[in-house]
C-alpha positions in Angstrom: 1.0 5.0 -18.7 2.5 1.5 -17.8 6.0 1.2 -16.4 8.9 -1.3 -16.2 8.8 -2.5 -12.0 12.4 -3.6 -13.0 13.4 0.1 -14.5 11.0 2.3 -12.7 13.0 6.3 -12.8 14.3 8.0 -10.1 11.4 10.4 -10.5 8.3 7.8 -10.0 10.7 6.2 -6.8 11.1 9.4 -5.2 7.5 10.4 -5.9 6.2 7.8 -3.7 8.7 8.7 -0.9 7.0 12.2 -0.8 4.2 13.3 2.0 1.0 12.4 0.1 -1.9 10.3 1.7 -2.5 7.8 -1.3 -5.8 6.0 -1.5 -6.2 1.9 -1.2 -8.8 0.6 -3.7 -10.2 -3.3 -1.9 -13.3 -4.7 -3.6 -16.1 -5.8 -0.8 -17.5 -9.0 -1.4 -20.4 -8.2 -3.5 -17.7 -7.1 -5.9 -18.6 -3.0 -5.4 -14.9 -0.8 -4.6 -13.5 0.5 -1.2 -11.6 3.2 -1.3 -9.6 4.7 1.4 -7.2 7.1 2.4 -4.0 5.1 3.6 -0.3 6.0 4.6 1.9 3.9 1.9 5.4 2.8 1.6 7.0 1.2 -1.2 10.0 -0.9 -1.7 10.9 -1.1 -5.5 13.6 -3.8 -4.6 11.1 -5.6 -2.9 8.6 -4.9 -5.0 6.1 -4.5 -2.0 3.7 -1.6 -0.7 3.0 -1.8 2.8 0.1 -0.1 4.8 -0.5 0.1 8.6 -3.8 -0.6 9.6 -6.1 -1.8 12.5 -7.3 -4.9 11.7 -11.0 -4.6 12.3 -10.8 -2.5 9.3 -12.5 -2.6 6.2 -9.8 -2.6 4.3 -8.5 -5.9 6.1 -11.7 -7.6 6.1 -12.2 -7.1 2.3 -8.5 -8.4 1.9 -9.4 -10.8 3.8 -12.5 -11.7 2.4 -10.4 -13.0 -1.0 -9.2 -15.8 0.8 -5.6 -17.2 0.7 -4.6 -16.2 -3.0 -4.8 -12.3 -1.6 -6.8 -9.7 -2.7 -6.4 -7.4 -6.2 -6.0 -3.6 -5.1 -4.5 -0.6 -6.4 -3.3 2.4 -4.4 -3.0 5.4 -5.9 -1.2 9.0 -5.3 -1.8 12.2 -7.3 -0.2 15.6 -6.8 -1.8 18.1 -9.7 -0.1 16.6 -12.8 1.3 14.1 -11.3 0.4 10.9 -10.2 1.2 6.9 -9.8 -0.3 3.8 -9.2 0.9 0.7 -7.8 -1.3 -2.6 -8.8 -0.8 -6.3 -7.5 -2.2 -8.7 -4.6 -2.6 -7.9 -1.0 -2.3 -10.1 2.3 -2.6 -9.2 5.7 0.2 -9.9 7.7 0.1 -9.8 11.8 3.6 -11.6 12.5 5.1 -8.6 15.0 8.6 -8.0 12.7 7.1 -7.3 9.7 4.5 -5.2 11.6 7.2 -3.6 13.2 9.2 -3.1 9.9 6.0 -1.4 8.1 5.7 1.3 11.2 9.4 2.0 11.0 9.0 2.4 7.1 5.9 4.3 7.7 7.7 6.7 10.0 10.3 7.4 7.4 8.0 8.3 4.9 5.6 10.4 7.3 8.2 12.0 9.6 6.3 10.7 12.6 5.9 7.0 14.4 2.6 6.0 15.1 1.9 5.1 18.5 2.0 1.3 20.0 -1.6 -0.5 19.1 -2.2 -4.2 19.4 -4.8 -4.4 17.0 -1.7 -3.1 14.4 -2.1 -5.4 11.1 0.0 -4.9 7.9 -1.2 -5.0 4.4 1.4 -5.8 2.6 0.8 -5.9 -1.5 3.1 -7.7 -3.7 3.5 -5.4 -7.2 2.6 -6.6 -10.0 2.1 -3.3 -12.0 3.2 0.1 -11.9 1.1 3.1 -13.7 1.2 6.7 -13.7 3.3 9.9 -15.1 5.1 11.5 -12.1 
């Protein structure tokens, strides 16, 4: 089920604010999916979902791999019944603030702050769709 980003309820928001470990869906460059377990913030105002990553990963690389326009992904949470999905283009972002800002939102969500690693990279996905029933 599709959703309004502008008038998403109180219910999906505080779904993804809940302790899950969503998955991250990249596509390689041959085109076949990547999916991966990922810690996952979102900011509905924003309308951005951020990951923490290192950025040897293969996650990054296939983001990467897209070239400057980003990358299509989907990360995805389900609980039973439940479940959500946010859609929309990803870029890797290095610049230390908004690195800093992801671990700090990260640490929010996951009740625990990830220890200092300079190969830290940020995924950051700009929404452009919002599916799900939670």
């Amino acid at each position: 089920m599709a959703h309004d980003l502008a008038a998403l309820s109180p219910e999906y928001l505080a779904f993804w604010g809940e302790y899950f470990m969503p998955t991250l869906t990249t596509l390689r460059p041959d085109g076949t999916p990547h999916v991966v377990p990922v810690g996952v913030t979102y900011d509905a105002g924003e309308r951005i979902a951020r990951i923490i990553t290192r950025k040897d990963s293969t996650k990054v690389k296939n983001v990467r791999a897209a070239g400057t326009d980003g990358a299509s992904v989907a990360v995805c949470q389900v609980d039973r019944g439940r479940w959500a999905t946010l859609e929309g283009i990803a870029r890797v972002r290095t610049d230390a603030d908004a690195v800093a800002d992801a671990v700090h939102r990260y640490a929010e969500r996951y009740g625990r702050t990830p220890g200092p690693n300079p190969d830290r990279v940020m995924i950051e996905i700009a929404v452009t769709k919002a599916l799900g029933r939670a």
